[in-house]
Residue frames as a rotation matrix with the C-alpha (Angstrom) as fourth column:
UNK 1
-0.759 0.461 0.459 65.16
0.600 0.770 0.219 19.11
-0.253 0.441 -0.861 25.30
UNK 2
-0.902 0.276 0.332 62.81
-0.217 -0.955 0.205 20.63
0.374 0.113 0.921 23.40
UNK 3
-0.626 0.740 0.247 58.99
-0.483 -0.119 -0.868 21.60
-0.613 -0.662 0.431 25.15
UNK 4
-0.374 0.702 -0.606 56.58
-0.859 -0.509 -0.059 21.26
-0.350 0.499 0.793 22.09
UNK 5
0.334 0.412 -0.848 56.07
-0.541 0.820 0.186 17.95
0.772 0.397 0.497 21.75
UNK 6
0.669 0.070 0.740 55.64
-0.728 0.263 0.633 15.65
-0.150 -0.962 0.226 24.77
UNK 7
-0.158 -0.983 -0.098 58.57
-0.915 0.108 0.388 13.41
-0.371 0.151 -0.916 25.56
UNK 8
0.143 0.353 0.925 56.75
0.368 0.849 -0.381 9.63
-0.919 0.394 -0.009 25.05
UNK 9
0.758 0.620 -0.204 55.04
-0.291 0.042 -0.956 11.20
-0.584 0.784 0.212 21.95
UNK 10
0.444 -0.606 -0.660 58.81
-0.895 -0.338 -0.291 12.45
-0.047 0.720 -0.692 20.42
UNK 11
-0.299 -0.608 0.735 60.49
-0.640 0.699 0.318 9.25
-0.707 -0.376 -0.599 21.57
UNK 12
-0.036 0.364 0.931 57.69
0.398 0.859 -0.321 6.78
-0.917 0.359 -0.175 19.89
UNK 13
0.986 0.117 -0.123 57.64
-0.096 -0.217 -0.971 9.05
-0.140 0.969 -0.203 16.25
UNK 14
-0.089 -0.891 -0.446 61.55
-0.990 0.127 -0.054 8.80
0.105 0.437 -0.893 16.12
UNK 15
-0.351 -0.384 0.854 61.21
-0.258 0.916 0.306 4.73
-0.900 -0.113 -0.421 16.87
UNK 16
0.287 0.639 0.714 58.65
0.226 0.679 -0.698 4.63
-0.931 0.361 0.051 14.16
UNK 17
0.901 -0.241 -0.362 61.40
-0.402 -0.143 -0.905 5.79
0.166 0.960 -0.226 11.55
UNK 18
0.849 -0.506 0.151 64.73
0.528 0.827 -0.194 4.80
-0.026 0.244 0.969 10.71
UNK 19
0.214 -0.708 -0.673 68.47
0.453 -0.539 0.711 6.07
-0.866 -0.457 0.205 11.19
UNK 20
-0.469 -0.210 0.858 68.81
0.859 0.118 0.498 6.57
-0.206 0.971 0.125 7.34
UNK 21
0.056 0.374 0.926 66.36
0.751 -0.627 0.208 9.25
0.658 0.683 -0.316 7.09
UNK 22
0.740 -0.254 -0.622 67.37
0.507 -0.396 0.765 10.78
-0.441 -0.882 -0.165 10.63
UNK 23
-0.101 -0.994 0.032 70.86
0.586 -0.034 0.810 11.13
-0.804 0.101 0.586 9.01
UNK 24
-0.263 0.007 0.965 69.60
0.896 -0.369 0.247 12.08
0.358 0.929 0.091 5.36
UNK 25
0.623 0.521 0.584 67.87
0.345 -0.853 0.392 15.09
0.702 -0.043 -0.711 7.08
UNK 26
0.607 -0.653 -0.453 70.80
0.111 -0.495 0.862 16.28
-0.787 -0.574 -0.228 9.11
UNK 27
-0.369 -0.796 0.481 72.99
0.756 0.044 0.653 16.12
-0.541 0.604 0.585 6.56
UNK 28
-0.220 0.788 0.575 70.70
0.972 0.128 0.196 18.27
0.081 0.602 -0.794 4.96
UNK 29
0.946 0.288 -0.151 70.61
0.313 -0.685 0.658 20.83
0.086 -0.669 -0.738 7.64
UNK 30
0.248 -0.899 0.362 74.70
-0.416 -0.436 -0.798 20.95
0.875 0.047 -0.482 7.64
UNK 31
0.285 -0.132 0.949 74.82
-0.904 0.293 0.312 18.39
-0.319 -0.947 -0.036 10.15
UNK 32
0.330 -0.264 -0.906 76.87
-0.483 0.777 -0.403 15.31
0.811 0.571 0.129 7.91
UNK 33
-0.177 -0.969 -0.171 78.75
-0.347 0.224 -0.911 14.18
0.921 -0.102 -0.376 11.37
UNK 34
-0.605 -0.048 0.795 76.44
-0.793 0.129 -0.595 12.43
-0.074 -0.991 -0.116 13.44
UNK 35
0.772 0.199 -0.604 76.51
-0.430 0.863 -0.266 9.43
0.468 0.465 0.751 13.03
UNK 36
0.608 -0.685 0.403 78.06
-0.667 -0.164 0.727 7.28
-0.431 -0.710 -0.556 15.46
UNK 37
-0.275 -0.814 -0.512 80.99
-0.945 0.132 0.298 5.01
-0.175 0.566 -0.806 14.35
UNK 38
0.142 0.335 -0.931 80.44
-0.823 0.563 0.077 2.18
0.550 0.755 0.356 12.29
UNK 39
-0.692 -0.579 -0.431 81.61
-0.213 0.734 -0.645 -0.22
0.690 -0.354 -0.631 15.10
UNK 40
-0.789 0.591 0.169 78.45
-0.269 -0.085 -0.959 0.65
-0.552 -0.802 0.226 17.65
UNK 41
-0.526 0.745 -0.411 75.94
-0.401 0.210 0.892 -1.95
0.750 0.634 0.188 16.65
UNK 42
0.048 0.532 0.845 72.81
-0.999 0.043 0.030 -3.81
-0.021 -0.845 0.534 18.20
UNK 43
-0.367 -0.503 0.783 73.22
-0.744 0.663 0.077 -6.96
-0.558 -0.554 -0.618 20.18
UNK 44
-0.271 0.561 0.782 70.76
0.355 0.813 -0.461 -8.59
-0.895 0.153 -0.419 17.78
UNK 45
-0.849 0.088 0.522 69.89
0.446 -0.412 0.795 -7.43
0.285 0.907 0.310 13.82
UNK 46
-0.100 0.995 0.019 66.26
0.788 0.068 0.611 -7.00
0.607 0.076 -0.791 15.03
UNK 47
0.299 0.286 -0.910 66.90
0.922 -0.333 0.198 -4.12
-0.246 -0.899 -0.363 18.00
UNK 48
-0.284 -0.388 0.877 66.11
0.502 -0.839 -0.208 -0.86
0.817 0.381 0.433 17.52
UNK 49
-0.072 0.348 -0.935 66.22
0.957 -0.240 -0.163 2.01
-0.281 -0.907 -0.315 20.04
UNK 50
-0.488 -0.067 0.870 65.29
0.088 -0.996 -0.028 5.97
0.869 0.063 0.492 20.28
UNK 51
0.782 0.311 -0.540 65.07
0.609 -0.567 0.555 8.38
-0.134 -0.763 -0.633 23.37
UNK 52
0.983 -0.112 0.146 66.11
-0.149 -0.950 0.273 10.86
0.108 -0.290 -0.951 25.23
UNK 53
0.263 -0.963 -0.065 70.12
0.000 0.067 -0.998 11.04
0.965 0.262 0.018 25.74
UNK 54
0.924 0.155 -0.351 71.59
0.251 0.446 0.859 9.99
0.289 -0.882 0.373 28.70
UNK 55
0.677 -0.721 -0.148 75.29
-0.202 0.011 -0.979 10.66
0.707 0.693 -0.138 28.89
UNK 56
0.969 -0.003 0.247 77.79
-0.216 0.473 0.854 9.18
-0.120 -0.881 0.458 30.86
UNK 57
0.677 -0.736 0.024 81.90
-0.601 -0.571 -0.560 9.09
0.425 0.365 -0.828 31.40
UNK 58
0.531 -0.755 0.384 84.54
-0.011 0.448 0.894 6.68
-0.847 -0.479 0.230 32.90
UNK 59
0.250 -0.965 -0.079 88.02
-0.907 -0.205 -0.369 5.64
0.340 0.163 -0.926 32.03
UNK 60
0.369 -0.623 -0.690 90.03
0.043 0.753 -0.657 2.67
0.929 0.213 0.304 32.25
UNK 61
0.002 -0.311 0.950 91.15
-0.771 -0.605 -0.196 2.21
0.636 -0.733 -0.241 36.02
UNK 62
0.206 0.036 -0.978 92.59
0.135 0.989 0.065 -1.00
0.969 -0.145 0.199 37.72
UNK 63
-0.670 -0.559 -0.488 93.13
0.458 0.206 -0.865 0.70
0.584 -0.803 0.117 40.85
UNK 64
-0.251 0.514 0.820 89.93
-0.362 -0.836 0.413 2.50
0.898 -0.193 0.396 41.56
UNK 65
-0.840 0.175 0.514 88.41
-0.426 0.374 -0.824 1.94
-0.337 -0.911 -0.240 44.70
UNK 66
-0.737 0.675 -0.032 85.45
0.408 0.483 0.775 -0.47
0.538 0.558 -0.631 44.01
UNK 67
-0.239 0.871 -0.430 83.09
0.943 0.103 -0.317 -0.05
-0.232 -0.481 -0.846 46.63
UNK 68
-0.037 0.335 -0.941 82.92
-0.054 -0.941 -0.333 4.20
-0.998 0.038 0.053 45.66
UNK 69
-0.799 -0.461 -0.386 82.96
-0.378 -0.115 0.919 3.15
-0.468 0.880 -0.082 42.30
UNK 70
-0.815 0.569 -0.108 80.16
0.478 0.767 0.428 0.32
0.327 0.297 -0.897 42.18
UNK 71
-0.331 0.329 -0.884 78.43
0.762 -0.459 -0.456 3.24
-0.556 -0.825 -0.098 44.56
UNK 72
-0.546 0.049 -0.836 78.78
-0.472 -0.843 0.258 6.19
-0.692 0.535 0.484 41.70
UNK 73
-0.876 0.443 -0.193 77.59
0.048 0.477 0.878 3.28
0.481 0.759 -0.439 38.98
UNK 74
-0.451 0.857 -0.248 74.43
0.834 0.305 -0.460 2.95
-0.319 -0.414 -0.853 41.31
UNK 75
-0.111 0.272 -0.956 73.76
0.124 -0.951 -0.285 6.51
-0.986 -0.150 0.072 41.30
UNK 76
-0.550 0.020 -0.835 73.84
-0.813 -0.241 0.530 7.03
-0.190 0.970 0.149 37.78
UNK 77
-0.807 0.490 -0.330 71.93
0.119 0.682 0.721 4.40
0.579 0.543 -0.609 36.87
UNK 78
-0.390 0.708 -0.589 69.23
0.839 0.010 -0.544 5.51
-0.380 -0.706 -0.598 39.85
UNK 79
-0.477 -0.274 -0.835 69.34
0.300 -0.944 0.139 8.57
-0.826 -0.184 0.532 38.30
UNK 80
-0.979 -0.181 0.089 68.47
0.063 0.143 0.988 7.86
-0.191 0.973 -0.129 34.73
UNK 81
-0.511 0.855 -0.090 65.11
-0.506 -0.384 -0.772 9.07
-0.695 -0.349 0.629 33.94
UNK 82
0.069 0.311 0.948 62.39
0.714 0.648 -0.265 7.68
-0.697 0.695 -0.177 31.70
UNK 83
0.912 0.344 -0.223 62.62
-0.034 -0.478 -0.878 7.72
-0.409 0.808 -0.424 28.19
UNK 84
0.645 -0.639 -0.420 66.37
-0.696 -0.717 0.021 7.52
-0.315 0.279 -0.907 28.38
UNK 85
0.881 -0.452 0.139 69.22
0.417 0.606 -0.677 5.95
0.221 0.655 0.723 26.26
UNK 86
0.764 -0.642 -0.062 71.55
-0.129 -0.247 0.960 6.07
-0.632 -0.726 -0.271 28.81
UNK 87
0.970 -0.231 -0.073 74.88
-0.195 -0.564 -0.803 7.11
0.144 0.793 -0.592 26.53
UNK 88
0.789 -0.612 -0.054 78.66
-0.196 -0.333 0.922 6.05
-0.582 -0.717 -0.383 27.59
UNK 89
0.525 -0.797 -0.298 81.66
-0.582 -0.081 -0.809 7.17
0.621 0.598 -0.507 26.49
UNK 90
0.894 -0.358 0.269 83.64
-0.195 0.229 0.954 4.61
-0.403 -0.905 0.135 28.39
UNK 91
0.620 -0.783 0.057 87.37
-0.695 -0.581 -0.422 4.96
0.364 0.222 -0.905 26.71
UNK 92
0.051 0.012 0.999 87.51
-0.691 0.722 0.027 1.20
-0.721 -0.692 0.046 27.46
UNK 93
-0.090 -0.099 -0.991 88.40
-0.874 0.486 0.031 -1.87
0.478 0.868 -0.130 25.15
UNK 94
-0.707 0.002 -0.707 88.45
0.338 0.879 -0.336 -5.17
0.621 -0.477 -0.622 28.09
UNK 95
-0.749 0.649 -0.132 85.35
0.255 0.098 -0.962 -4.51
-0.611 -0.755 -0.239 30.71
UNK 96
-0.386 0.828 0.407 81.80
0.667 -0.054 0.743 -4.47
0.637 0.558 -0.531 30.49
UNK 97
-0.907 -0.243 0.344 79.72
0.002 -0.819 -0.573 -1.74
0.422 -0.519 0.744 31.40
UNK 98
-0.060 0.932 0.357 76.53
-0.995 -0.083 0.048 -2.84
0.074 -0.353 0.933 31.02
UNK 99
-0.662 -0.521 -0.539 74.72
-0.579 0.812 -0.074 -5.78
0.476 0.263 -0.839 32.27
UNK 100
-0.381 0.798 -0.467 72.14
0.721 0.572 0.390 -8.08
0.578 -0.189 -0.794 33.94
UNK 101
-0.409 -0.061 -0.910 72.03
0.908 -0.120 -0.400 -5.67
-0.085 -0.991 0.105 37.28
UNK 102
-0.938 0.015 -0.346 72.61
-0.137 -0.935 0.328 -2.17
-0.319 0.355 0.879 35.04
UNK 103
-0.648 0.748 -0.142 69.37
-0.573 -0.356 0.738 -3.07
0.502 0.560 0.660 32.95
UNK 104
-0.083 0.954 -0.288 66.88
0.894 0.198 0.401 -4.33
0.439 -0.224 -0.870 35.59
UNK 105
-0.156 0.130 -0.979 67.52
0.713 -0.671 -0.203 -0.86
-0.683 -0.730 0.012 37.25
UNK 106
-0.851 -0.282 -0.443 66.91
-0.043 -0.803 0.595 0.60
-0.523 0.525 0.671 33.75
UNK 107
-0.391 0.866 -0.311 63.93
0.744 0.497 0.447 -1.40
0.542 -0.056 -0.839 33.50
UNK 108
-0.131 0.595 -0.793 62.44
0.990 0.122 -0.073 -0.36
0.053 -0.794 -0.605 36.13
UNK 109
-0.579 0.181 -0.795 62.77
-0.169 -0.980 -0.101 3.76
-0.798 0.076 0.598 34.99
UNK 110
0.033 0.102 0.994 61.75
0.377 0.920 -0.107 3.24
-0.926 0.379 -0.008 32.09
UNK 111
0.212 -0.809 -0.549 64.30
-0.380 -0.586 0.716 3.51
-0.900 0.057 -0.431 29.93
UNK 112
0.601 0.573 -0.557 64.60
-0.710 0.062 -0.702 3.17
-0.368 0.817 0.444 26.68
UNK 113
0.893 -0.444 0.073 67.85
0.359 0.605 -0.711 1.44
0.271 0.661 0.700 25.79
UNK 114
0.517 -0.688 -0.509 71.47
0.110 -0.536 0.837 1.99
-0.849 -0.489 -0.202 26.33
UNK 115
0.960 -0.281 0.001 74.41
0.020 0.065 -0.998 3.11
0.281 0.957 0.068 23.43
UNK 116
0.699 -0.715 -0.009 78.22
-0.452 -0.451 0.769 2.72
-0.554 -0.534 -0.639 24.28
UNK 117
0.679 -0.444 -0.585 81.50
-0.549 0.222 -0.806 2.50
0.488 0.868 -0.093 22.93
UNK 118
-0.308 -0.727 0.614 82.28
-0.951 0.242 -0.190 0.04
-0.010 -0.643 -0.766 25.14
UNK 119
-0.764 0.031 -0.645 81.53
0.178 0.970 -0.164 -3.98
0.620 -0.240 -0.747 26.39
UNK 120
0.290 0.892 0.347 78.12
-0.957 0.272 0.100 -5.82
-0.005 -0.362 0.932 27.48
UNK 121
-0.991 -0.135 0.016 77.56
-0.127 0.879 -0.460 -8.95
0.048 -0.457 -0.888 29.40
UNK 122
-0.528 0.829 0.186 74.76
0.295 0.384 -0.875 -11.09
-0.796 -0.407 -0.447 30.75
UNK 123
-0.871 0.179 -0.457 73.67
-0.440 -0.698 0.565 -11.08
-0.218 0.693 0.687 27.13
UNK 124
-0.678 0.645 -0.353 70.96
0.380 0.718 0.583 -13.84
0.629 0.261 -0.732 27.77
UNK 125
-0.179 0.604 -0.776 69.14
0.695 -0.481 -0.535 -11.84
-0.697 -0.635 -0.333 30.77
UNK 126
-0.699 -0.045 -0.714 69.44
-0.263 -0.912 0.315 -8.67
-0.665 0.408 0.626 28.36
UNK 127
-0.900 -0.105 -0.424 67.82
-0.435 0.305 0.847 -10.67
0.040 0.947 -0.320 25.39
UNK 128
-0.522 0.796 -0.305 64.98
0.816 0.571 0.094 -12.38
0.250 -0.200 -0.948 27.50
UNK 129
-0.067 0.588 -0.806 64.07
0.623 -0.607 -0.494 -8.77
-0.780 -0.535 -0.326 28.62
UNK 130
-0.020 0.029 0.999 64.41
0.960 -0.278 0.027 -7.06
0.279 0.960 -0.022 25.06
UNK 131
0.349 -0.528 -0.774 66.45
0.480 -0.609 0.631 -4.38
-0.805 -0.592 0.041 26.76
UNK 132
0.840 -0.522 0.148 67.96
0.161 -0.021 -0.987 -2.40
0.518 0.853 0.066 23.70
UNK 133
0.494 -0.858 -0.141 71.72
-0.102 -0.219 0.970 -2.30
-0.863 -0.465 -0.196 23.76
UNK 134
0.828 -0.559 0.045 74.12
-0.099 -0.224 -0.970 -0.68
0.552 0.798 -0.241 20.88
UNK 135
0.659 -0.751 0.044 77.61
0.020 0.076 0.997 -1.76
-0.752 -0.656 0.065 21.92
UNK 136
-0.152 -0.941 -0.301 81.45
-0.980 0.105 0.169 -2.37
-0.127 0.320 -0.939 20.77
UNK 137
-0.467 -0.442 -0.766 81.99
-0.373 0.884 -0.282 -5.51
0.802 0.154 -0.577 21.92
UNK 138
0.726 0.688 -0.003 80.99
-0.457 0.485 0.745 -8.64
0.514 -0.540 0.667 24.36
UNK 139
-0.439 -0.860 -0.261 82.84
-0.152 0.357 -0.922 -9.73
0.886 -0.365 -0.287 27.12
UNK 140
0.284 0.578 -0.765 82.21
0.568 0.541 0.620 -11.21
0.772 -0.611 -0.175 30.54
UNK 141
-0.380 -0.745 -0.549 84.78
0.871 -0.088 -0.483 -9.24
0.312 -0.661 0.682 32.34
UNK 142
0.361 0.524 -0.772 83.27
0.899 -0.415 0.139 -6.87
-0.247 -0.744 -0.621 34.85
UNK 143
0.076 -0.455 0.887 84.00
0.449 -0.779 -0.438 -2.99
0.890 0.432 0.145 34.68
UNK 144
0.938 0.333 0.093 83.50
0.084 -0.481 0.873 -2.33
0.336 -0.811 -0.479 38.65
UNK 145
0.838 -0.533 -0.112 86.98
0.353 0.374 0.857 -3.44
-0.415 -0.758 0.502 38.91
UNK 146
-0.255 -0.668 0.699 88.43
0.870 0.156 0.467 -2.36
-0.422 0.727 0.542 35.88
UNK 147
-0.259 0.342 0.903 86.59
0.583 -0.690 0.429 0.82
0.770 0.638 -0.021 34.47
UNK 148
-0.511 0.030 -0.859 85.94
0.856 -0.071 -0.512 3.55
-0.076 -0.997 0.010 36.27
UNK 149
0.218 0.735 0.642 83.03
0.835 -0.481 0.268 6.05
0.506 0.477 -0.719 36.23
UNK 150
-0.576 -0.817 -0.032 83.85
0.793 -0.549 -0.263 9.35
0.197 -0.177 0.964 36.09
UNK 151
-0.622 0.691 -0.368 80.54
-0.551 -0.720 -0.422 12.31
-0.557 -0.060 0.829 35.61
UNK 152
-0.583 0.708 0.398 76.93
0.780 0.625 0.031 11.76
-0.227 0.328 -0.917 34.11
UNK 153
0.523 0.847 -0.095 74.67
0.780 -0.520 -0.348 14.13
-0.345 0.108 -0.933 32.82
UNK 154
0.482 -0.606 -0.633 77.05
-0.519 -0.779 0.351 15.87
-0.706 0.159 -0.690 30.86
UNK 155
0.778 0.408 -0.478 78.21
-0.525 0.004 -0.851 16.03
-0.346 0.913 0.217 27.43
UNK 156
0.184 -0.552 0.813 80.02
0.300 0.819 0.488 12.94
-0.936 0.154 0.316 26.23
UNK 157
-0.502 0.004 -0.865 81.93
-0.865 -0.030 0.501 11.95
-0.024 1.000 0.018 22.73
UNK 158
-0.285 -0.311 0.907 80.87
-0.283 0.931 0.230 8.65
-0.916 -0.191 -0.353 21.83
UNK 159
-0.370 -0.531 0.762 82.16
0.651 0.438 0.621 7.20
-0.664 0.725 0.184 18.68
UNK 160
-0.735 -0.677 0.039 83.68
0.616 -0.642 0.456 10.16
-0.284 0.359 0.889 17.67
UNK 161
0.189 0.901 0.390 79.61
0.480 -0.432 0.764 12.07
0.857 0.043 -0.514 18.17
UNK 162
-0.959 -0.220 0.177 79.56
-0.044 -0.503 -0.863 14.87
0.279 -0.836 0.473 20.62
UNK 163
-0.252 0.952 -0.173 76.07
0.448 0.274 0.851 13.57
0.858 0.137 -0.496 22.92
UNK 164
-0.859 -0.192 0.474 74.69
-0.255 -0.642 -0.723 16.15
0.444 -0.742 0.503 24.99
UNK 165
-0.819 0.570 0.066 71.89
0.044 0.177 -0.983 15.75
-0.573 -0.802 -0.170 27.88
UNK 166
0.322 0.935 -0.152 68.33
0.064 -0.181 -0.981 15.67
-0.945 0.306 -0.118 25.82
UNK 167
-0.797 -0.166 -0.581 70.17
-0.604 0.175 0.778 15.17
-0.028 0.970 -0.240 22.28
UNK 168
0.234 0.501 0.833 67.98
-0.487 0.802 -0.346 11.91
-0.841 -0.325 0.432 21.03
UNK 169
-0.579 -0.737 -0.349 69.29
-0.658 0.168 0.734 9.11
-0.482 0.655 -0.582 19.57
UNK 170
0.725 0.688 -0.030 67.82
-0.542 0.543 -0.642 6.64
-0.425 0.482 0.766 17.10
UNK 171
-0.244 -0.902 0.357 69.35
-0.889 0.355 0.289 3.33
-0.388 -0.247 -0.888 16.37
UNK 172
0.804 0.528 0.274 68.89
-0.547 0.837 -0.007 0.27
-0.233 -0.144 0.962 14.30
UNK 173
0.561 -0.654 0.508 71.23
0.562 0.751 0.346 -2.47
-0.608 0.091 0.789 12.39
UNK 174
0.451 -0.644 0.617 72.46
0.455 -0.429 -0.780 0.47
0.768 0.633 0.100 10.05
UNK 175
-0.597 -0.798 -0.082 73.70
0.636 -0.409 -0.654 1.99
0.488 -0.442 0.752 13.33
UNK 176
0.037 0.211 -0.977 73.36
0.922 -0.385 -0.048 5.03
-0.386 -0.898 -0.209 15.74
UNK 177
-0.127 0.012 0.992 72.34
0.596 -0.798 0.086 8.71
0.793 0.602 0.094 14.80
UNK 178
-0.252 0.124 -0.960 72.49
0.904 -0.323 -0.279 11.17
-0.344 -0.938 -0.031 17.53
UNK 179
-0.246 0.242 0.939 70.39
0.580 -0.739 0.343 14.67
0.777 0.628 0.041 16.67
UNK 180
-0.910 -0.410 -0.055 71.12
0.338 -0.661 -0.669 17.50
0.238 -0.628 0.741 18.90
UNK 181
-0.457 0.631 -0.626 68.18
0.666 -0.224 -0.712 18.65
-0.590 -0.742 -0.318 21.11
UNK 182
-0.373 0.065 -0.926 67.63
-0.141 -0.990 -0.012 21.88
-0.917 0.126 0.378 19.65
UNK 183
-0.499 0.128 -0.857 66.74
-0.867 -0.059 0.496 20.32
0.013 0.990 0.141 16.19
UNK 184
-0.902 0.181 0.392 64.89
-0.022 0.888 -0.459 17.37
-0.431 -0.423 -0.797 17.95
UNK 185
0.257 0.931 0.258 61.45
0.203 0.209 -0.957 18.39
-0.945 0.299 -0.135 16.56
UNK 186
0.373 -0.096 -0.923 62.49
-0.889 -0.321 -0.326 20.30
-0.265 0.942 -0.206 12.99
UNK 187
-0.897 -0.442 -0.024 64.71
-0.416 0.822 0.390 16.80
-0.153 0.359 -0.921 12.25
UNK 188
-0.674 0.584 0.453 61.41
-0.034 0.588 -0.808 14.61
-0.738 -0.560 -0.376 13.12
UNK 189
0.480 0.818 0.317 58.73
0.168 0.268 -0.949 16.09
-0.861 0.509 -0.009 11.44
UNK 190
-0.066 -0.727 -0.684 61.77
-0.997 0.069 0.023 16.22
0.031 0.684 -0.729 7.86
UNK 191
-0.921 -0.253 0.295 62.58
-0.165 0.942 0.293 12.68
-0.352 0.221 -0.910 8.40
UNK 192
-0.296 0.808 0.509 58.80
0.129 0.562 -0.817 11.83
-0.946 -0.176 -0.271 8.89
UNK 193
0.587 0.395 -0.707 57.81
-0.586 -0.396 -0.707 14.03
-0.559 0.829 -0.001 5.55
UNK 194
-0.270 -0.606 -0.748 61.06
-0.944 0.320 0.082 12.37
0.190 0.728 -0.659 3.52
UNK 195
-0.793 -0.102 0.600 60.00
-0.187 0.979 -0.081 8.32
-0.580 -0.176 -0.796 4.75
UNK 196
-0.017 0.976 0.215 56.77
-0.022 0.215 -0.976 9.27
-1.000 -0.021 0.018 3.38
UNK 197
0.666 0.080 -0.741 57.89
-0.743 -0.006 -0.669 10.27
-0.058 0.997 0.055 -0.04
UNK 198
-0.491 -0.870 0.054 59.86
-0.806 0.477 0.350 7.25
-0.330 0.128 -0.935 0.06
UNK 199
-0.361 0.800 0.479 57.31
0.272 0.582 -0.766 5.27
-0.892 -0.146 -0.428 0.83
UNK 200
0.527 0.476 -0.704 55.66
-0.591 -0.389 -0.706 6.73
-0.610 0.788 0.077 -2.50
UNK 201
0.219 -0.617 -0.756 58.60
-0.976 -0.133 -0.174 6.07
0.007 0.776 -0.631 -4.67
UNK 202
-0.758 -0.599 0.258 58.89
-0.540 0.798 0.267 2.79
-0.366 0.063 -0.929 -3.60
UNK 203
-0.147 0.745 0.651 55.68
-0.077 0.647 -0.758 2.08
-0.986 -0.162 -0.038 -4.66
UNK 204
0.424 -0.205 -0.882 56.47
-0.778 -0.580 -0.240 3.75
-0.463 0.789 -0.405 -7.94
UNK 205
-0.159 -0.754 -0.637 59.40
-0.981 0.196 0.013 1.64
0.115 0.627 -0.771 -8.48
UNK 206
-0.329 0.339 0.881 57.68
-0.291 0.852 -0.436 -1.75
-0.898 -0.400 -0.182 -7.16
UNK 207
0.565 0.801 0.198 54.94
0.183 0.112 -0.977 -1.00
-0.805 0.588 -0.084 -9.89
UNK 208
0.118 -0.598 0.793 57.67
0.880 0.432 0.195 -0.47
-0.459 0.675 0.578 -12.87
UNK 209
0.878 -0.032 -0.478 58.07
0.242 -0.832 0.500 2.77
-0.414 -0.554 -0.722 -12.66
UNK 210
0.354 -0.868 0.350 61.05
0.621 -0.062 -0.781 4.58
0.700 0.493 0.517 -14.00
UNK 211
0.209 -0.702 -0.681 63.39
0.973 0.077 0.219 4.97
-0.101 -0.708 0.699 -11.34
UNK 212
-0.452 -0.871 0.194 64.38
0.881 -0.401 0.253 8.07
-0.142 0.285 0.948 -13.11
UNK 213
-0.287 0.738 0.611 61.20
0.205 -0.575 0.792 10.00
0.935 0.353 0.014 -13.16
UNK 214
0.599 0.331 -0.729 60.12
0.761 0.048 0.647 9.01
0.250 -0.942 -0.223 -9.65
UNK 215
-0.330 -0.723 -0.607 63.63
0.843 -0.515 0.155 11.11
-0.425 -0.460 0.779 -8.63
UNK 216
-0.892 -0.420 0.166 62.63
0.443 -0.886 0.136 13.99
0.090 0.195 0.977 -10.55
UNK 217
0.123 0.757 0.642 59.21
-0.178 -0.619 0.765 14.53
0.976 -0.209 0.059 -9.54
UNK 218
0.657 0.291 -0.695 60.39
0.426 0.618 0.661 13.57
0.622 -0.731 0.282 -5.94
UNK 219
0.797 -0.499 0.340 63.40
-0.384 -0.854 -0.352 15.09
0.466 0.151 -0.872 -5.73
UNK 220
-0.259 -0.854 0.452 65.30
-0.948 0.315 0.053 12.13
-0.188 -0.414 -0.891 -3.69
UNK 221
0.737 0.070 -0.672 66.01
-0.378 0.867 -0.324 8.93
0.560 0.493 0.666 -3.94
């Protein structure tokens, strides 16, 4: 993660843009391929999240042992520092991973939000605490019995994004952008500079403007 900019500060200037220009400015940079898959959305149209990456690993596993399993899920979730957007790749299609329990103990770090390509429960506790969660799918069915966690803090895919420790993601109803540590501040203060000339141009084109001028003294659109 990078030093130069405290972690709150970076966290609250990436919430106060959008995944669109996050993305337009990677792409930019020769980054076109992060962007997580079009299936990982938020539980509500209205929930967006950005922090610090979190990453996290299990697997499919009706025979694990529960009690070292529910035991490793504790840990990792004790573990999760603030600021993070705890990450899981969880190579799962029938269990939830997260839920009522997972996000009062993510509460309480304070954490920013969670992103997996997996299953969330207890979506009325989640919803009364305006918890973010970016998910697959919804399902009641536990994962302590069914899913098994495998490593944490260490560098995950999820949907089909490679997310390493201190990446940071940003996340609304267009979706999930994950922007590799190392390019955490250069991305930022790009996005911030390109929302602003948006911001311009849309005022351009509000006021009747040609659409077609605005782009060439602007240069995007």
């Amino acid at each position: 993660m990078v030093d130069d900019i405290p972690t709150a500060e970076l966290c609250e200037r990436y919430a106060a843009l959008y995944p669109g220009a996050v993305t337009d400015v990677l792409d930019d940079m020769g980054y076109p391929d992060q962007t997580l898959a079009a299936g990982i959305g938020p539980i509500t149209d209205d929930m967006t999240v950005a922090g610090i990456a979190y990453p996290c690993r299990g697997r499919p596993n009706r025979s694990v042992d529960e009690d070292q399993n529910v035991r490793k899920i504790l840990q990792m979730l004790r573990d999760a520092p603030e600021h993070a957007v705890v990450t899981y790749e969880t190579n799962a299609t029938a269990s939830a991973q997260i839920g009522e329990l997972s996000v009062e103990c993510l509460l309480a770090n304070g954490c920013r939000g969670a992103v997996l390509d997996g299953g969330v429960r207890d979506l009325s506790y989640i919803l009364e605490n305006d918890f973010p969660v970016f998910t697959r799918f919804r399902t009641p069915a536990d994962a302590v019995p069914r899913w098994e966690l495998l490593e944490w803090d260490t560098t995950v895919v999820v949907g089909g994004v490679e997310v390493a420790p201190g990446d940071v993601v940003v996340g609304d109803l267009d979706g999930v952008v994950a922007v590799p540590g190392d390019l955490a501040t250069d991305v930022l203060e790009e996005a911030e500079a390109l929302a602003s000339t948006e911001n311009q141009i849309r005022t351009v084109v509000r006021e009747g403007g040609d659409p077609v001028a605005a782009y060439d003294e602007y240069g995007v659109f």
